[in-house]
TIPA-958461 format. One record per residue (C-alpha): residue number from 1; residue in three letters; x, y, z. Coordinates in nm, 3 decimals, padded with zeros to 5 digits, always signed. Layout:
<nodes>
+-----+-----+---------+---------+---------+
:   n : res :      xx :      yy :      zz :
+-----+-----+---------+---------+---------+
: NUM : ALA :       X :       Y :       Z :
...
+-----+-----+---------+---------+---------+
</nodes>
This chain:
<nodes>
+-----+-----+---------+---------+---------+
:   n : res :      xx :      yy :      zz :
+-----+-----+---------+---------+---------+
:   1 : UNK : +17.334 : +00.253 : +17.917 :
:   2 : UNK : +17.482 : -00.068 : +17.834 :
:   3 : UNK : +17.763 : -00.153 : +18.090 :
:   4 : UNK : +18.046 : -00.453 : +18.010 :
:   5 : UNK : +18.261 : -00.595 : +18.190 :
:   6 : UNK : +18.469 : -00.617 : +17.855 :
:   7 : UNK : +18.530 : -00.220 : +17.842 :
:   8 : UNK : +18.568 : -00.118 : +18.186 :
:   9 : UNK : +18.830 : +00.030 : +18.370 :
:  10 : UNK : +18.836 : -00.193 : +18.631 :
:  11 : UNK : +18.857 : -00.521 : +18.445 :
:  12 : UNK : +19.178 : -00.642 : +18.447 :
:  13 : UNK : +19.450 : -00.907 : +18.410 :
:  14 : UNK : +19.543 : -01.078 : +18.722 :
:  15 : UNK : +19.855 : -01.271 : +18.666 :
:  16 : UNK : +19.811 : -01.485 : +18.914 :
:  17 : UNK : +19.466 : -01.634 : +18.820 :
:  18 : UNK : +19.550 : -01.588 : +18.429 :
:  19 : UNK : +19.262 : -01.427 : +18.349 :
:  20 : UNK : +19.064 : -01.109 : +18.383 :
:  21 : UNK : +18.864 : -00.988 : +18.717 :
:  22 : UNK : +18.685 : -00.730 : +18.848 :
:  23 : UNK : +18.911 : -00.543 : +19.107 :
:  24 : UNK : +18.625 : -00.381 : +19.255 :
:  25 : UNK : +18.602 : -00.488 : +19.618 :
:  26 : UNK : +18.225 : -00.477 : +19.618 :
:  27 : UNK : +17.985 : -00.634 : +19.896 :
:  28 : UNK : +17.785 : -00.971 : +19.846 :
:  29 : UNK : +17.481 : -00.800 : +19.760 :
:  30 : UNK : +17.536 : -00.571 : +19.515 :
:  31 : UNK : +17.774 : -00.924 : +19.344 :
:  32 : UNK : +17.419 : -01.164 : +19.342 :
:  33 : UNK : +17.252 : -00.800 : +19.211 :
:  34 : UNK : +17.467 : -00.798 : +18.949 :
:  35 : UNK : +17.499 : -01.174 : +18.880 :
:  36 : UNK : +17.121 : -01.233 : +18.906 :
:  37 : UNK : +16.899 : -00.920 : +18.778 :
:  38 : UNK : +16.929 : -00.878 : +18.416 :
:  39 : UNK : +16.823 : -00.496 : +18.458 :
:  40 : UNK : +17.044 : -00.418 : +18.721 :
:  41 : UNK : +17.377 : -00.232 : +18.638 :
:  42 : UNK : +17.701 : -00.212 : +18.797 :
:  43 : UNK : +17.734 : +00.126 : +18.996 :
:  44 : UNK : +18.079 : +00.039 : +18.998 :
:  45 : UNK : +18.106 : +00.087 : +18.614 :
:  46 : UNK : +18.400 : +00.312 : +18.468 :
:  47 : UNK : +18.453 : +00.296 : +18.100 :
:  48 : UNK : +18.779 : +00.205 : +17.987 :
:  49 : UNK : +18.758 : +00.404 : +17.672 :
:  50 : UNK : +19.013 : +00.706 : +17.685 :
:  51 : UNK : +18.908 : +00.877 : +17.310 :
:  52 : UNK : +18.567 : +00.920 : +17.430 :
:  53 : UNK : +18.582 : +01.263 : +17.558 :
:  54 : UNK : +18.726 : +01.361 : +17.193 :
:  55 : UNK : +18.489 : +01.196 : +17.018 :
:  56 : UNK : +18.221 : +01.397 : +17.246 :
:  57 : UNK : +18.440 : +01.712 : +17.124 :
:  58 : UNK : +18.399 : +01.600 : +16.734 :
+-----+-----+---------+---------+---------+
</nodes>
């Protein structure tokens, strides 16, 4: 499964830093995990797409 920050759910605009972020508050090691291991991917991912489940239907 290939997992992007790009098209998940909780990747989004913070106004104050002008840019996007991850607004998962997750703990130091699973952030170097992430960062680091190129096989490693984010438990934290939810995907942003909302036609998915009717393309599954098609």
């Amino acid at each position: 499964m290939d997992v992007s920050c790009d098209r998940c759910a909780n990747f989004v605009f913070d106004d104050d830093y002008e840019d996007y972020v991850c607004m998962v508050n997750m703990d130091e090691d699973d952030y170097v995990r992430l960062t680091t291991d190129t096989h490693y991917q984010c438990p934290y991912f939810r995907n942003d797409d909302e036609y998915e489940v009717v393309r599954h239907q098609m």
